[in-house]
Structure formats: structure tokens, C-alpha cells
C-alpha positions as CSV (number, residue, x, y, z in Angstrom):
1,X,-41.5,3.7,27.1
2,X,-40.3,0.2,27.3
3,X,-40.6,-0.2,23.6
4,X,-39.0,2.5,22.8
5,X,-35.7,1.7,24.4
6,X,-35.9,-1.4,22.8
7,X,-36.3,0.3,19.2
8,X,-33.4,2.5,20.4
9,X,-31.1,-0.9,21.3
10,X,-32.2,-2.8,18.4
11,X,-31.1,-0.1,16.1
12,X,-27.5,0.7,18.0
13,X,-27.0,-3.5,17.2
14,X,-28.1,-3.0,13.7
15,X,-25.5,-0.1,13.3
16,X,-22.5,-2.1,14.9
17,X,-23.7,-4.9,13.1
18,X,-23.1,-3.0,10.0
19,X,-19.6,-1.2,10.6
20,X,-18.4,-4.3,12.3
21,X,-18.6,-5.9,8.3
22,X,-17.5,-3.5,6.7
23,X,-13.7,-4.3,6.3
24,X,-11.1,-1.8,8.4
25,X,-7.6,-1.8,7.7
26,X,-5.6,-2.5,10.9
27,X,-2.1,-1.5,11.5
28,X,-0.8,-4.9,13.1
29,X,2.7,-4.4,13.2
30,X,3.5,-6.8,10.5
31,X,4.5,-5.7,6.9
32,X,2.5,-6.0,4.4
33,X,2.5,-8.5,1.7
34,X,4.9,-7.9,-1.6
35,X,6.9,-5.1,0.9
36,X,10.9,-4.6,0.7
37,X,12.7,-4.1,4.0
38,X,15.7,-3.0,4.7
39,X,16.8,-3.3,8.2
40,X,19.8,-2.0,10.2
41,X,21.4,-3.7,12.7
42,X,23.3,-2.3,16.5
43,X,25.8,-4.8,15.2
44,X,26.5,-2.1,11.9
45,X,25.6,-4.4,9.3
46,X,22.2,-4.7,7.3
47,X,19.8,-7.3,5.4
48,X,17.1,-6.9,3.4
49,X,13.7,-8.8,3.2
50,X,11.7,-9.5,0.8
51,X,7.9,-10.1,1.2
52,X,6.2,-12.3,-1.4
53,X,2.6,-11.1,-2.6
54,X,0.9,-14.3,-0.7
55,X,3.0,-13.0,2.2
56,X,3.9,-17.5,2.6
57,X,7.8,-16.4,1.9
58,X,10.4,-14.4,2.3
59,X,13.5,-13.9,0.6
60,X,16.5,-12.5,2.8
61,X,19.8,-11.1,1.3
62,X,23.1,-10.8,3.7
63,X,26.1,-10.7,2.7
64,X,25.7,-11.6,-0.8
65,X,24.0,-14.9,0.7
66,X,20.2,-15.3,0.1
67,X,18.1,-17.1,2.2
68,X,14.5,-17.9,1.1
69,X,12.0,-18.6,4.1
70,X,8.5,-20.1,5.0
71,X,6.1,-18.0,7.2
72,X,5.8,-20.0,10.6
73,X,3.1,-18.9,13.4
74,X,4.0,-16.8,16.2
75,X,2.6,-15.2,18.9
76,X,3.7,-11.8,18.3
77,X,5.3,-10.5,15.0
78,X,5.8,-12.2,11.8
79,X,8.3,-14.7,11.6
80,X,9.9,-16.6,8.4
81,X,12.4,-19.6,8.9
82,X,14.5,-22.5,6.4
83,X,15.6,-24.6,9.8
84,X,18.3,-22.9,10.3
85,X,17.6,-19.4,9.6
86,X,15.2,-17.8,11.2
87,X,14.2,-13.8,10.5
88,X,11.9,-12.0,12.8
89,X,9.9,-8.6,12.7
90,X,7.3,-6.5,14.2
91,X,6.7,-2.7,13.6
92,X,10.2,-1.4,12.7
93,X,12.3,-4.0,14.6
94,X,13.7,-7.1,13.2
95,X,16.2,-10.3,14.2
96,X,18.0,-12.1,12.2
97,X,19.6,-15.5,12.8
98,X,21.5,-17.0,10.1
99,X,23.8,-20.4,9.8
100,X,27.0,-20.2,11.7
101,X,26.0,-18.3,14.7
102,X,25.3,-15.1,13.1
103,X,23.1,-13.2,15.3
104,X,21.7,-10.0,14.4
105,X,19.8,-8.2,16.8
106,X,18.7,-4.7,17.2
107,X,17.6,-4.2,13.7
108,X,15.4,-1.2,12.8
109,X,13.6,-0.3,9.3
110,X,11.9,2.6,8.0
111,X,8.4,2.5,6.6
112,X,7.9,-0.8,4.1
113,X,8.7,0.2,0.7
114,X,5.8,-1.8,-2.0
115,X,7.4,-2.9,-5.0
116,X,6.4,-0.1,-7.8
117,X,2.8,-0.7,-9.1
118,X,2.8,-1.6,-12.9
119,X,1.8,1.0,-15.0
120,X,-1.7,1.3,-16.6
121,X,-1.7,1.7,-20.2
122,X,-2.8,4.9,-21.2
123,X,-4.8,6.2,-24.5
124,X,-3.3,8.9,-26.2
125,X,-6.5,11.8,-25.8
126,X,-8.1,13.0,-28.3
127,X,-7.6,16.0,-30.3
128,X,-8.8,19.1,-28.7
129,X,-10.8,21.2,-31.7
130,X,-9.0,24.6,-31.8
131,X,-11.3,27.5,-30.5
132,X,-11.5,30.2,-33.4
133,X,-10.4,33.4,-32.5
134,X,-12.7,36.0,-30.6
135,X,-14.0,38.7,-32.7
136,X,-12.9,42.0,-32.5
137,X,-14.7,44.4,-30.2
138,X,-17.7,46.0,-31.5
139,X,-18.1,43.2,-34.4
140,X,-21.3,41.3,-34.7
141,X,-21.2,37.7,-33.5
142,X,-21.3,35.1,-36.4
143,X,-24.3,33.6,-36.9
144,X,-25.4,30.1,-36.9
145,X,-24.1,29.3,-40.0
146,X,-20.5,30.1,-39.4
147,X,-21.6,33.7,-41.7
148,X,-20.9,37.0,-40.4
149,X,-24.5,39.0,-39.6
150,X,-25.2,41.7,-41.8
151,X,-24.5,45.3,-40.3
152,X,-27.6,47.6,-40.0
């Protein structure tokens, strides 16, 4: 009996063991790499920030101003900063702090938008044989040679 617990335990490890490698995608709140954010603010105005494919930059428009920014740890959220702008975001909120005291705060996004995919290059196919037409009811089918059979 003893023994066969242990069978039983040894194979539940070997089973978490095995799903616990294979690799799960994990909604973390953060967006993903190469995503394009638009956020807007309870202040009325709006940025937009751009993730790069490494996800080590981001690119922030405001304004007509652009600020690019380094990723810099956080405890919560993702964070990107120059030294003297900061921009913040987790889930579908986001701050932004920019040169001169500007402060926005508030600031909600919809779902990340991934920069269009390039298109693979597609083969034209290839001709599709045209079907002959069906006979006629009540006439022989041709035979193997493409020749009408004889008619008793």
C-alpha cells in the first residue's frame, strides 16, 4: 500500500514537473513588446507610446514633442524614463510626467494595438485543370482512353 502512494506522488511531481516547463503566457499587466498605446488623460489631453520590439525603449509623442525613454525597474508596472521624463503604465492606466511640470495623471488605454505583421509572400497557385463536362443522362461513360464505349 505504502508503495503505491508513492508511485501515485512520484507521478503527480512528474506531471507538475512537466506543465510547470512548458511555457504559459501570463497576462502581467504590462504591454507587450513592439505595442502602440494611446492613452487618455482626466486632464483632456492624450500621448502616445511606443514600445520597441526588445521592449528596452519607449518612444512618447505629446504635443508634437517626442520623448524617447529607457525601461527602468519597478516594483509594479512598467516604467520608461530620460531624467526628466518619466512615463508609467500597468493594465490600462498610465502617468505621464514630462519637462516643465507637466503632469498627466488619470490616463486610460484600450487594448495594445501590435504594429501590423509584415506580409508573407505568397505563390500564385497553380492552375486548376478544368473538369470536362458530365455526360448526358443515359450515355455510356468514356472509357479509359478518353473514347466513348461502344453502344450494344
Amino acid at each position: 500500500m505504502r508503495q503505491r502512494q508513492f508511485g501515485a506522488s512520484a507521478m503527480l511531481v512528474l506531471l507538475l514537473s512537466a506543465c510547470a516547463s512548458e511555457e504559459v503566457a501570463v497576462d502581467d499587466g504590462l504591454p507587450p513588446p513592439g505595442s502602440v498605446l494611446t492613452f487618455t488623460c482626466s486632464q483632456g489631453r492624450s500621448f502616445v507610446a511606443s514600445m520597441s520590439q526588445d521592449g528596452e525603449t519607449a518612444l512618447v509623442k505629446l504635443d508634437g514633442r517626442e520623448f524617447t525613454l529607457s525601461r527602468e525597474r519597478t516594483t509594479t508596472g512598467i516604467q520608461y524614463t530620460d531624467g526628466n521624463a518619466i512615463f508609467w503604465s500597468k493594465g490600462s492606466l498610465g502617468m505621464l510626467k514630462a519637462g516643465g511640470g507637466l503632469i498627466l495623471t488619470d490616463c486610460q488605454t484600450s487594448l495594445p494595438v501590435l504594429p501590423a505583421a509584415p506580409v508573407p509572400e505568397v505563390s500564385a497557385p497553380e492552375a486548376i485543370p478544368e473538369l470536362a463536362p458530365a455526360p448526358a443522362e443515359g450515355t455510356p461513360p468514356p472509357s479509359p482512353e478518353g473514347q466513348a464505349s461502344p453502344t450494344p
